[in-house]
C-alpha atoms as one frame of an Amber mdcrd trajectory, in Angstrom:
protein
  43.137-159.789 -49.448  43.064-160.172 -53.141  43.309-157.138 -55.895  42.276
-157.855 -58.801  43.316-154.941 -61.656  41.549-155.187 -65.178  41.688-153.413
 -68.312  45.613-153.739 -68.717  47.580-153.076 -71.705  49.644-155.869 -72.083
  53.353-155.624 -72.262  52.989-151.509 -71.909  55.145-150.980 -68.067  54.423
-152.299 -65.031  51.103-152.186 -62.786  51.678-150.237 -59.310  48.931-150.962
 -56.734  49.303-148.875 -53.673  47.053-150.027 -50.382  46.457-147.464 -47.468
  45.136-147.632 -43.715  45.329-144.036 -43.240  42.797-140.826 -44.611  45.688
-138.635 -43.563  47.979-140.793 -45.964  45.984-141.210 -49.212  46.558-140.486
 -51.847  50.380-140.177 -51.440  51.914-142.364 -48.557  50.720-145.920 -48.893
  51.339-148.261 -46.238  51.893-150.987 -48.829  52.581-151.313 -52.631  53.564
-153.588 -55.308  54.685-153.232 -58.815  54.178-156.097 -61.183  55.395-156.347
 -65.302  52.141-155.753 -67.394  51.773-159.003 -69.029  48.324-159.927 -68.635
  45.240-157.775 -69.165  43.838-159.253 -65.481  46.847-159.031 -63.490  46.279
-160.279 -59.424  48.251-158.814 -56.648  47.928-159.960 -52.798  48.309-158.568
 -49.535  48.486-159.690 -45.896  46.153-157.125 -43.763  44.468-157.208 -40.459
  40.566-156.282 -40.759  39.862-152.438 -41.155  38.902-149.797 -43.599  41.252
-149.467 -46.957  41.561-147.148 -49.944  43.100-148.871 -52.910  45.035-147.280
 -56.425  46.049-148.774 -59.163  47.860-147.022 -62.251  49.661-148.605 -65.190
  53.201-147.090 -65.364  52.877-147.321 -69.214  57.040-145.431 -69.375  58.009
-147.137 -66.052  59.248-143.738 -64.261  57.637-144.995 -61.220  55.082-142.293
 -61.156  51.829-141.332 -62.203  52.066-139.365 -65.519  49.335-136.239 -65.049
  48.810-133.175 -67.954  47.178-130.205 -67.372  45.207-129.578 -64.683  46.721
-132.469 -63.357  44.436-135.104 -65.077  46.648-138.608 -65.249  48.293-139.729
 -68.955  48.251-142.863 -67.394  45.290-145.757 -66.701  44.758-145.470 -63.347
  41.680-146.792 -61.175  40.768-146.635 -57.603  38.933-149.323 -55.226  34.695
-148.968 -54.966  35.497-147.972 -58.249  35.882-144.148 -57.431  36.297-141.786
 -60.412  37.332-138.393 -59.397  35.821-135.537 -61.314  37.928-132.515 -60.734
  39.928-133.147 -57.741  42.136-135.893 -56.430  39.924-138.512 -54.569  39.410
-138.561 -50.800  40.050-141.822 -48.623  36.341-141.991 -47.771  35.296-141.985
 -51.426  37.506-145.778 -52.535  37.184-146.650 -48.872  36.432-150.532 -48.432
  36.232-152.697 -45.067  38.521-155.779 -44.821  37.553-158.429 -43.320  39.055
-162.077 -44.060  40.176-162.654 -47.654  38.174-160.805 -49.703  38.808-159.524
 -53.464  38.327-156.054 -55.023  38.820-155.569 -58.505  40.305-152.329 -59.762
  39.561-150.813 -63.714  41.970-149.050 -65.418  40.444-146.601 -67.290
């Protein structure tokens, strides 16, 4: 499966996509990630999954600390974005909210925002 992330800020950090199998898991222990440099504002990442249900997040670690930056009330500093193109309101998102099926090679594209 492809991710596609848009809407990077090129040469800010690194882009951190984190992939998860579980509901009990997301939003804080994926079962896969991968960190790439920003250098492109489309930046592609790939995984190797057997067919199921996913939740995907993406965040742009603009200071590189390996974590996502959050003020008050615990709304992110940083671009972040999550798969189905989920925007929580006032709570961290569920797994059935960015859930997505897998099946084959398919490509979901995440938006930093």
């Amino acid at each position: 499966m492809k991710v596609i992330v848009q809407n990077v800020q090129v040469g800010k950090g690194s882009i951190v996509v984190s992939l998860y199998n579980e509901e009990k898991d997301f939003p804080n222990k994926p079962m896969a990630l991968q960190t790439l440099k920003a250098t492109n504002s489309i930046m592609q990442f790939s995984f190797t999954v057997p067919p199921g249900d996913y939740a995907i997040g993406a965040y742009q670690d603009l200071n590189e600390n390996k974590k996502l930056d959050a003020g008050i009330f615990h709304i992110p500093k940083e671009p972040y974005g999550f798969s189905n193109h989920f925007r929580p309101a006032f709570s961290a998102p569920q797994f059935k909210d960015c859930k997505i099926n897998v099946s084959g090679d398919g490509t979901f594209t995440i938006d930093l925002k």
